[in-house]
N, C-alpha and C positions, 0 to 999 in steps of 0.2 A: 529739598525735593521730597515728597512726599513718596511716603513707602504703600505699596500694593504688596495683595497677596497671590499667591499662583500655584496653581496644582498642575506638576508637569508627570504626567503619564511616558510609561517606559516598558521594555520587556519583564518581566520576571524574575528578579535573580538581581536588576542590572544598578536595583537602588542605589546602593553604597557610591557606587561609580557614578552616577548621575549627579549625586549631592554631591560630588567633590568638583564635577564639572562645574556644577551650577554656580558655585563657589565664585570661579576664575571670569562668569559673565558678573558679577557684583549683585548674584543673589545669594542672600543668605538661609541655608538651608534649617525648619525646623521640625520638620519629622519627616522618616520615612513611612508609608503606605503602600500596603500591595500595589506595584506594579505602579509608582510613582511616588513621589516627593512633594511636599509642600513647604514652600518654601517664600521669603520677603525679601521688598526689593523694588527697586523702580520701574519706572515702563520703560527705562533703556534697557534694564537686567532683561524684562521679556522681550524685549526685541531680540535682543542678544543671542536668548535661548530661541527665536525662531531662528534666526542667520546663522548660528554657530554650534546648535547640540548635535554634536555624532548621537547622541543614547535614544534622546528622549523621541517619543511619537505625538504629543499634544502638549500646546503650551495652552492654560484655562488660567485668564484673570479671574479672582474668584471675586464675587459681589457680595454676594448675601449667603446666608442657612436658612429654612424655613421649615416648620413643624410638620412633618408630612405621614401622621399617624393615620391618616385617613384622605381620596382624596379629594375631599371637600376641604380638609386642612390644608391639602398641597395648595390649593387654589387661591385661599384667602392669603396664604403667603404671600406669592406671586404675584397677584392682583396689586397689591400693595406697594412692591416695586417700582422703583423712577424709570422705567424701562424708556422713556425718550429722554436720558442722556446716553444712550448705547445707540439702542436704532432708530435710522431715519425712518422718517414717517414715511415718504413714498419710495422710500427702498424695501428689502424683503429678508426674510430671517427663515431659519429651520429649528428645530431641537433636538438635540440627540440628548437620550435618556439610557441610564444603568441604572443597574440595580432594580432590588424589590423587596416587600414586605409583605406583613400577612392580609395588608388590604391594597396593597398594590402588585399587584402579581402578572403584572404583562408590562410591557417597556411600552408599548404602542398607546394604552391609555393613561399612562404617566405621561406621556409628551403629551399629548392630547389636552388633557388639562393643562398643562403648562403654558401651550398656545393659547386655550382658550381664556388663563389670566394676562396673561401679554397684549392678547388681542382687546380684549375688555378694559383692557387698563386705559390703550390708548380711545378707545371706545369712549371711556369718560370725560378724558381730556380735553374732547372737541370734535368727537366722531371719526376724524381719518383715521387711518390705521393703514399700518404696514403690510403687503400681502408675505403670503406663506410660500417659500419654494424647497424641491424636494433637492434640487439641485441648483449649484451655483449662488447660493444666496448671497446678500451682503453682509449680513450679518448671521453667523451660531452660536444660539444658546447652552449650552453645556450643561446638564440636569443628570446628579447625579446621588442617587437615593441609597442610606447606609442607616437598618433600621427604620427609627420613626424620623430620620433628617435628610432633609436635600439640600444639598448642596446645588448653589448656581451660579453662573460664571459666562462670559465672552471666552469662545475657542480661539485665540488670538492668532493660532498657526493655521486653523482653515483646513487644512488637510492632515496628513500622516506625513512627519517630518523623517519619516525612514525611507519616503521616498524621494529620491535626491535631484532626480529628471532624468538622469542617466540609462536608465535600464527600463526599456519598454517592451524589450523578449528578457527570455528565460529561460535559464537549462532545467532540467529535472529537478523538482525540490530545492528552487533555489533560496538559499541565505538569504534573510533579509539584511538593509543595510546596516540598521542601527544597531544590533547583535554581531554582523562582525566587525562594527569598530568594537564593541565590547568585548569581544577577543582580543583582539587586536591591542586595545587597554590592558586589559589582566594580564596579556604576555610580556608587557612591557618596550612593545614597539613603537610610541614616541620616544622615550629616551634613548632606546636605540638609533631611532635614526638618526637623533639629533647629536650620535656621537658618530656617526659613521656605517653605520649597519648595515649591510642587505636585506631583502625581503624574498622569500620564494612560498609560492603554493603549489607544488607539484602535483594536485589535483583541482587546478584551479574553477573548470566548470564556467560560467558565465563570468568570473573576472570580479567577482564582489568585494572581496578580500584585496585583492592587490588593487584593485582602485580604490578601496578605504583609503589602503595603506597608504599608496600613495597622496590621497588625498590631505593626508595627516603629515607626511612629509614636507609637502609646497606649502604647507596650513593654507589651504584652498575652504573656504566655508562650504559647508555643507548645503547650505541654502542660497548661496550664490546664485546658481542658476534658476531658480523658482519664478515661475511670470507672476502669484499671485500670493497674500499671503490675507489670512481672515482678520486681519486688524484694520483691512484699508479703509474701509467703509464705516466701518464703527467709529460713533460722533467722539469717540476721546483718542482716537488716531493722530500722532503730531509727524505732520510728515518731514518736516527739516530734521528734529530728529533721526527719521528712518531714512534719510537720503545722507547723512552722515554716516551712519552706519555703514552703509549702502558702500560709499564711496572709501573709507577704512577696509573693509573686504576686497574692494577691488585692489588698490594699494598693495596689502596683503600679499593679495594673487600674486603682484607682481613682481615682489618682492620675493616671494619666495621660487619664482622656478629662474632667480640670477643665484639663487647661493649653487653650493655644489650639494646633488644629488646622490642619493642612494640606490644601488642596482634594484630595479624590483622586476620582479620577473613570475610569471604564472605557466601551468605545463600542463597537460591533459591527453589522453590519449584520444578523444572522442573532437575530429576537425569540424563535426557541425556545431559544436557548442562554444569551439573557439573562434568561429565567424562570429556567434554572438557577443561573446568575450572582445573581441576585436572591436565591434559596432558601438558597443557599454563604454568603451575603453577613447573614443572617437567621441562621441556625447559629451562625454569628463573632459574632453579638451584633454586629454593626455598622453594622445600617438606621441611618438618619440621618445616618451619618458617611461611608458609601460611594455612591455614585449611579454608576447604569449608565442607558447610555440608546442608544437605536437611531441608528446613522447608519454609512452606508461610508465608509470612510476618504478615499476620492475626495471627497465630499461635508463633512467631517469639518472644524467650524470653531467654536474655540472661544470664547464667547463670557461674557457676565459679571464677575466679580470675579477673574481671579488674580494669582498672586503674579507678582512679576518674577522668579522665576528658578523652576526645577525640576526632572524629569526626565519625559524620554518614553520610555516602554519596551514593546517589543514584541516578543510572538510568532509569527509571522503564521503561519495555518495553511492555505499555499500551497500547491499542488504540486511536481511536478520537470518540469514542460513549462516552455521555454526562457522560453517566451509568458508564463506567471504567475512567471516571475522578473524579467521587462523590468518588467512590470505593479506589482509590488511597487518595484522599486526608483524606479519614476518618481512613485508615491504616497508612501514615505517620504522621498524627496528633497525635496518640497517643503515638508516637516514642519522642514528644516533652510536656513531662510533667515536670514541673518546680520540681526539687531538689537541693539540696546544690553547687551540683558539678557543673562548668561552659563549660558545651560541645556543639559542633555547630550538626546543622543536616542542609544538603544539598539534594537540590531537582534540578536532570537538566532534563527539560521537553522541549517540542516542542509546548506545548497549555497552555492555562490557567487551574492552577488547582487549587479548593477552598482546604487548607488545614482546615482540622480540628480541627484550636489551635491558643489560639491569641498570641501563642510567636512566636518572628519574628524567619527566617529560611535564614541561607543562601542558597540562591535560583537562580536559571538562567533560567526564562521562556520566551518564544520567541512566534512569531503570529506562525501560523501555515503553512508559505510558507517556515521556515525551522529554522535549529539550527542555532546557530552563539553565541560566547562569548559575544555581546557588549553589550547584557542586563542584563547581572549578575549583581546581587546585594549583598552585605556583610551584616551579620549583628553576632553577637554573639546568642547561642541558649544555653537551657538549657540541663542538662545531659538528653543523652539518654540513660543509662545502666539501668536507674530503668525500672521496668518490666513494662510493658506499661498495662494500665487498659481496663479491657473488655467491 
């Protein structure tokens, strides 16, 4: 089987994690790059990575590099390319372009020329040519300029794989999905679950985190539900291939909501955004398995059957007054009192916050010009199911 290569694009910070996933689909990862990975590997490994990455946002089969010092350079590149083994002639293609240099300095005339060697190429060949859409296309070109080099490639995922279908409202500043499975990762809540764990976000907000979580539980693929994905149309699409795939994930599915489950449970004091949470939660095909339910985290005590050990994880969507960061830290402090049982509590913020508890917290807090993974830190926490003290 012949090996391709692939640039899978991800958030910030979430490299390291992505290559190790990438790994478990049978790609082998060879550098990391800002904000993604490149990596070798078959067209099953990219199938893999559209059906199965929590992390990454774009799978790009890479094709070619071409000189792109100038861009009458870019073009002669371009031009040059087999561009009808990818696109059908009377199907239709787009370009997304990054990057710039000191003679390419707009994204909009970078793609522009890019089309206009694609289009000419086919132009040579016999005159038809594939039309241009802004939307929907069957095919996207992926052009991505670093220095005097472009990089070009098939978008194989077609869209942003952090979108899962699930979530089509929103609470305020909501998480996106592939970042909090990457919490989610760092805190160590697969092998938790897969020993027995619970799951709670007592600021759960639109339910992003606990439907990761659980998602990561039932090993439900991420891309399961997707109706369309950018490889379909493209002339090196093997579709028995991708209908095995296809039909291994359902399998999966099903397989995994017979074993036994982990409590996961999400809490909010705001009932409009837990309608949402509830709707999100309905989509994922996961009533039953997920429960969301009203309370402020000051109030916040849980009660019933859980496990001895698990994971607490939170987003909290505080402000930056000094006042709602004392506030925060003196409600998650109490979430961390030392008991027998060995459970972590996670805090991902955008500012510093003083917790109030000298046990360590897995924690990801960043300056305040934005989030990003690369500051997280690991540490083991103690149970938080005991009821926290007033």
């Amino acid at each position: 089987m012949s090996k391709s290569v692939f640039f899978v694009s991800c958030p910030k910070g979430v490299e390291y994690l992505l290559a190790d996933e990438l790994s478990t689909f049978g790609l082998e990862p060879v550098r990391n790059a800002p904000a993604g990975v490149w990596a070798e590997g078959s067209l099953e490994g990219g199938y893999r990575a559209c059906l199965w990455s929590r992390l990454a946002n774009r799978v790009i089969l890479h094709l070619d590099e071409v000189d792109a010092t100038s861009g009458d350079q870019l073009y002669d590149g371009v031009v040059h390319m087999d561009w009808q083994q990818h696109i059908p002639v009377t199907g239709s293609f787009r370009v997304t372009f990054l990057g710039q240099n000191d003679a390419i300095r707009n994204t909009q005339y970078g793609a522009q020329r890019v089309k206009d060697g694609i289009v000419d190429r086919f132009r040579a060949s016999g005159g038809q040519r594939p039309s241009v859409a802004a939307k929907m296309p069957d095919v996207t070109v992926s052009a991505r300029l670093n220095r005097g080099r472009l990089s070009l490639g098939i978008d194989i995922s077609g869209h942003s794989l952090h979108m899962r279908g699930y979530r089509t409202e929103k609470g305020a500043a909501p998480l996106k999905e592939n970042l909090a499975a990457a919490l989610l990762m760092r805190a160590g809540w697969p092998e938790l679950a897969q020993n027995g764990g619970d799951f709670v976000d007592p600021m759960c907000g639109s339910g992003t985190l606990v439907i990761e979580a659980a998602m990561m539980a039932l090993d439900l693929a991420p891309g399961r539900k997707q109706e369309s994905f950018g490889f379909e149309k493209w002339l090196g699409h093997q579709p028995d291939l991708w209908l095995g795939l296809r039909q291994e994930a359902e399998r999966r599915a099903h397989e995994g909501k017979q074993r036994k489950l982990p409590r996961m449970a999400g809490f909010d004091q705001d009932s409009r955004v837990l309608s949402t949470a509830r709707n999100n939660i309905e989509r994922a095909g996961l009533q039953g398995l997920v429960q969301v339910e009203s309370s402020a985290i000051a109030d916040l005590a849980l009660e019933g059957d859980w496990a001895s050990s698990g994971l607490v994880l939170v987003n909290p969507p505080y402000g930056e007054r000094l006042s709602e960061r004392r506030e925060l830290g003196t409600c998650i402090g109490r979430w961390a009192i030392p008991s027998s049982a060995c459970c972590r509590v996670g805090v991902w913020v955008c500012l510093p916050v003083h917790l109030n508890t000298a046990s360590p917290l897995v924690c990801a807090a960043t300056s305040s010009t934005g989030c990003s993974m690369a500051s997280c830190r690991l540490s083991c926490c103690c149970s938080p199911w005991t009821t926290p003290a007033r």
